[in-house]
C-alpha positions in Angstrom: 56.2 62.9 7.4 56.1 62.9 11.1 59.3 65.8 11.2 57.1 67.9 9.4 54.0 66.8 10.8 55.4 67.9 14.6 56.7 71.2 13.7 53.0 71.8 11.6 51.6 71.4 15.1 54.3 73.5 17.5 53.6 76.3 14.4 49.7 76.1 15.6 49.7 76.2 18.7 52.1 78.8 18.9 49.6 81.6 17.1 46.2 83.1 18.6 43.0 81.9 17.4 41.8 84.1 14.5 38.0 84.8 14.0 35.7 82.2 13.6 35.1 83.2 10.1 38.6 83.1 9.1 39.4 79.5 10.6 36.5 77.2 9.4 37.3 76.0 5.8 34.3 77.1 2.9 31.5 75.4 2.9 31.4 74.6 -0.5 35.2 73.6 0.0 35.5 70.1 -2.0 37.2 66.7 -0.1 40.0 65.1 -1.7 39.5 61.7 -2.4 42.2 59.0 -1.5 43.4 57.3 -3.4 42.8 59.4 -6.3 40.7 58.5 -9.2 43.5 58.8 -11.6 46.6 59.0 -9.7 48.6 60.3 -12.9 47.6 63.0 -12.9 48.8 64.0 -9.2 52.4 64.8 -9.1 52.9 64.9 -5.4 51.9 62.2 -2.8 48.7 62.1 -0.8 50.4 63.7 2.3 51.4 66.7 0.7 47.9 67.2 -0.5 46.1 66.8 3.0 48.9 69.6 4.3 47.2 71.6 1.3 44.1 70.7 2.4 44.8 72.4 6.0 47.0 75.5 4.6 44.1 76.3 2.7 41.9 76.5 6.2 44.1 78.8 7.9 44.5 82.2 8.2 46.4 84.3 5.3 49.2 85.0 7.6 50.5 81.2 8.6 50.7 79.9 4.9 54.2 81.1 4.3 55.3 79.3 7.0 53.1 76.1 6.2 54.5 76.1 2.5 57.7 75.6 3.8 57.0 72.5 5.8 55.1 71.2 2.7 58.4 71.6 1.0 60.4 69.9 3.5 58.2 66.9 3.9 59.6 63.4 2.7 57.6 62.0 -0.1 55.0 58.8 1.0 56.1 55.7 2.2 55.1 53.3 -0.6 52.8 51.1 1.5 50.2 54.2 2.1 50.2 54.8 -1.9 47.0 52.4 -2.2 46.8 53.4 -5.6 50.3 52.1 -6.4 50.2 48.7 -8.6 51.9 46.4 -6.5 54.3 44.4 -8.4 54.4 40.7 -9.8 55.7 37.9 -7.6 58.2 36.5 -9.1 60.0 40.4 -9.6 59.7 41.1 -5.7 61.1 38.3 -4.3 62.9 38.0 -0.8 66.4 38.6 -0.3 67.4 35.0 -0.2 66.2 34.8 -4.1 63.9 31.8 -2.4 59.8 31.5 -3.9 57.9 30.1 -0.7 55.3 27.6 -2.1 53.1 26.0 -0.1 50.8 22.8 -0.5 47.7 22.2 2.0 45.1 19.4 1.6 44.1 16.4 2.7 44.4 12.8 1.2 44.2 13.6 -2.1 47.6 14.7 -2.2 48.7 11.3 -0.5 50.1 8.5 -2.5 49.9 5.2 -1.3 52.0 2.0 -1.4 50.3 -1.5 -0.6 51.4 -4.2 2.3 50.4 -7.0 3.5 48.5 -5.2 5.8 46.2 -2.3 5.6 47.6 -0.8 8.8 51.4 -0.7 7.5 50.3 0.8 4.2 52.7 3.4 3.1 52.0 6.8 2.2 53.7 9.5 0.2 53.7 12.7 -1.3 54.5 13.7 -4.2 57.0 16.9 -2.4 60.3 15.7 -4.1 58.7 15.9 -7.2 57.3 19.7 -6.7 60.3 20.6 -5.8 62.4 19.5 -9.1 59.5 20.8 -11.7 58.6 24.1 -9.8 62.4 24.6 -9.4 63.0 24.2 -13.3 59.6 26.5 -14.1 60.0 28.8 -11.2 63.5 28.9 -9.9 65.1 28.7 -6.3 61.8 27.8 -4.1 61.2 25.9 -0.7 58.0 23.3 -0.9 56.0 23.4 2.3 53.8 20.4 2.1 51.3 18.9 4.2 48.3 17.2 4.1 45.9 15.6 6.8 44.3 12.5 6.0 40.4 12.4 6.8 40.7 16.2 7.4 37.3 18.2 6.7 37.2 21.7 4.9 36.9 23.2 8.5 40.3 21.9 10.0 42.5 22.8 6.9 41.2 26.1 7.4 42.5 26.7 11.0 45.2 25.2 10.1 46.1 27.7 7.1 45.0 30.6 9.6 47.4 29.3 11.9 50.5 28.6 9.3 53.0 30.8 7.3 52.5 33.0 4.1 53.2 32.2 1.2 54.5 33.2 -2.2 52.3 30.9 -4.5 49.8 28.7 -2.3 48.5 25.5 -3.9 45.1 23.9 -1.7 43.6 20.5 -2.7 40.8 19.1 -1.4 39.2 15.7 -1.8 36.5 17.1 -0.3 35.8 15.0 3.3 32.9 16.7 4.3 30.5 15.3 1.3 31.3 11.3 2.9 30.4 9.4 5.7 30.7 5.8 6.8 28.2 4.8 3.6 30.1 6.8 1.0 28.6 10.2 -0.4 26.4 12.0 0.9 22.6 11.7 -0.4 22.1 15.6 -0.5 24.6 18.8 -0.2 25.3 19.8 3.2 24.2 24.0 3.1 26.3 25.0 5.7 29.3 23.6 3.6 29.0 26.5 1.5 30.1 28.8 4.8 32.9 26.6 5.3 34.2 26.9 2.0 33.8 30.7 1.5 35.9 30.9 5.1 38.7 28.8 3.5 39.0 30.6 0.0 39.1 34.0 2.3 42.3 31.9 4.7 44.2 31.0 1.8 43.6 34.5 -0.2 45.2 36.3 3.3 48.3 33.9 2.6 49.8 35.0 -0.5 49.6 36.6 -3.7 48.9 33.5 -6.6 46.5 30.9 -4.7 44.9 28.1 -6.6 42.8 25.0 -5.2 41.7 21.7 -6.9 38.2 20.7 -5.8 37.2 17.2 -5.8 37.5 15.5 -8.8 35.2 13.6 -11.9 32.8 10.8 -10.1 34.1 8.3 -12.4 37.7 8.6 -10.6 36.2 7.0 -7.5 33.2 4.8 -9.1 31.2 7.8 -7.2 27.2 8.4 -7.7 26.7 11.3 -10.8 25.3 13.5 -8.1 29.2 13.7 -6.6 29.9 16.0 -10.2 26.9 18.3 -9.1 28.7 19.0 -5.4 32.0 19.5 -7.3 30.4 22.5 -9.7 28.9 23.8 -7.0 31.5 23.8 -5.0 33.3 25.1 -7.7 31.3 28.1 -8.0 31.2 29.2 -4.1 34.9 29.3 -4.0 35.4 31.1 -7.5 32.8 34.0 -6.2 35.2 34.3 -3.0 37.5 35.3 -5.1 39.7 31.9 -5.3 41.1 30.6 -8.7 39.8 26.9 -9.3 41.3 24.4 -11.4 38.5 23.6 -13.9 37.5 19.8 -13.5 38.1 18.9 -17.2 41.8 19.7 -16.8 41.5 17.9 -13.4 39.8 14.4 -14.8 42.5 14.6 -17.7 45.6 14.3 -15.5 43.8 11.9 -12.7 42.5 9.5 -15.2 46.6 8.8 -16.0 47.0 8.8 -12.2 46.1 5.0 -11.5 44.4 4.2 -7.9 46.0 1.8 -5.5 42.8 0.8 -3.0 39.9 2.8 -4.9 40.3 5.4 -3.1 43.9 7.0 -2.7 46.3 6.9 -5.3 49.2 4.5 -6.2 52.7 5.5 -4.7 54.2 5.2 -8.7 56.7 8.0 -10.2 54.6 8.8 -13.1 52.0 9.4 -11.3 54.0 11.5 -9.0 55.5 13.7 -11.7 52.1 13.7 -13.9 50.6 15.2 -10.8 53.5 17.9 -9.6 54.2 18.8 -13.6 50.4 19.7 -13.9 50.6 21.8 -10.9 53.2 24.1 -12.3 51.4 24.5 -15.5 47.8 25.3 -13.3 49.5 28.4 -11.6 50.8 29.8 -14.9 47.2 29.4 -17.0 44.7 30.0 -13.9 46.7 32.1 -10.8 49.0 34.3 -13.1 52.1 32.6 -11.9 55.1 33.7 -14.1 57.4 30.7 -15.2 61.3 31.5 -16.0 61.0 28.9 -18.9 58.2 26.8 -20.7 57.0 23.7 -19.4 56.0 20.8 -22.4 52.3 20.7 -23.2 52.4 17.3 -22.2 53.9 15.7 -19.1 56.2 13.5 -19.4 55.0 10.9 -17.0 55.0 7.7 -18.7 58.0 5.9 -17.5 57.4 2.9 -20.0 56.9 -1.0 -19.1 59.8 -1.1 -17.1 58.6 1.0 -14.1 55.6 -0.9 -14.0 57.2 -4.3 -14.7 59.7 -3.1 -12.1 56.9 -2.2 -9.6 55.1 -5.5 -9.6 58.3 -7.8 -8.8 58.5 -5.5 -5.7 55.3 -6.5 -4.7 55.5 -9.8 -5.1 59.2 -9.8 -3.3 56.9 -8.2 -0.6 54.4 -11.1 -0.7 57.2 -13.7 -0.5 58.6 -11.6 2.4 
């Protein structure tokens, strides 16, 4: 476009101005629209058409030579074809074949393992676990995980602006902003809303499938009934920014087989783990668009039996005896 484009301009310049009359365009000449309403019916790009546009203005005697150029002139890059479908993720991938998924949040995506002591508790994600499920539903794909304890709606956000892109980008929030010192909040903070409507527009620059868990039921937490109220409404701010949210009925049904380990955070235990990452693979195929290369089971295979647990509580008590 630019070859032509040059040689459009040494052609100008090179001829005397014709009258007035002859140069300006008609006045009842129509403008092309771009992109076009219905780009099938167009069978030549959008540069070719503005060269038109300009042949059309010029005098009688210069539109041989403008033609030609027309003729000459590569077809559109793909990027300026706004009208051009772009395609589906998982058929566009990078040259290393590798999906990028990311994971942002706070505690809610910690899992925590009880000492003797609350300042050597242990905490753990459940990243080994995303990374066997999403590579069985989703193929070859690196899991970027972090998550800030404590963090408010605010901070993940800069932190988001300030990270990668991804290829699918999962956000969970346990929602820090609606707690203080005494537990929740007695009313909604307003300006929360503003907060939230910056963070769905952050993770939406980031990649193409996004989803986010809000929060979770009040009975989860032993919370006050007004903590579902904040939740829908939180709900609702993100999903009119444009943001997919996992309903909370889907959420309450896998948490409620996710046990707690100090009423707040849950309990470092495999099933919960793989409950949790299995649930996230089918949320980005029924609510972001994700495609999977093979079905995941309607239910999740989580339950490990009496064994894991049995096996779990003579670890603690070794621990104790310790």
């Amino acid at each position: 476009m630019a070859r032509a484009s040059g040689s459009f301009l040494r052609l100008l310049s090179s001829c005397p101005p014709e009258d007035a009359a002859d140069t300006n365009p008609p006045e009842d000449a129509a403008e092309d629209s771009f992109p076009p309403e219905d780009a099938s019916e167009h069978s030549s790009p959008p540069e070719h058409a503005a060269f038109r546009d300009v042949c059309s203005a010029q005098p009688e005697r210069l539109r041989g030579s403008i033609q030609e150029h027309l003729l000459s002139a590569p077809a559109a890059p793909a990027q300026l074809l706004a009208y051009t479908k772009r395609p589906s993720i998982l058929s566009n991938r990078r040259s290393s074949s590798k999906l990028k998924v990311g994971f942002r949040g706070d505690s809610i995506l910690h899992f925590r393992t009880m000492a003797k002591s609350a300042k050597s508790n242990r905490t753990r994600t459940c990243q080994g676990n995303l990374e066997s499920v999403f590579r069985s539903m989703f193929g070859p794909c690196d899991i970027d995980h972090l998550a800030w304890a404590g963090a408010k709606v605010a901070e993940i956000t800069k932190c988001i602006l300030d990270g990668p892109n991804f290829d699918f980008f999962c956000i969970a929030l346990g929602v820090n902003d609606l707690c203080n010192g005494d537990g929740v909040l007695a009313s909604y903070p307003r300006s929360l809303d503003s907060r939230l409507v910056a963070l769905a527009e952050a993770v939406l620059g980031k990649a193409e499938v996004c989803l986010i868990l809000i929060g979770g039921p009040a009975d989860i937490w032993k919370y006050p009934a007004r903590w579902n109220d904040f939740v829908q409404h939180m709900h609702e701010v993100v999903q009119n920014a444009g943001l997919p949210v996992i309903p909370v009925h889907e959420v309450a049904e896998v948490m409620r087989r996710m046990p707690l380990q100090d009423g707040l955070h849950f309990a470092n235990r495999e099933d919960s783990k793989q409950v949790f990452a299995e649930a996230w693979a089918r949320w980005l195929c029924h609510h972001a668009g994700a495609q999977s290369e093979q079905a995941l089971p309607d239910d999740a295979t989580w339950q490990l039996g009496e064994a894991q647990e049995e096996k779990e509580q003579e670890q603690e008590q070794d621990d104790e005896e310790e």
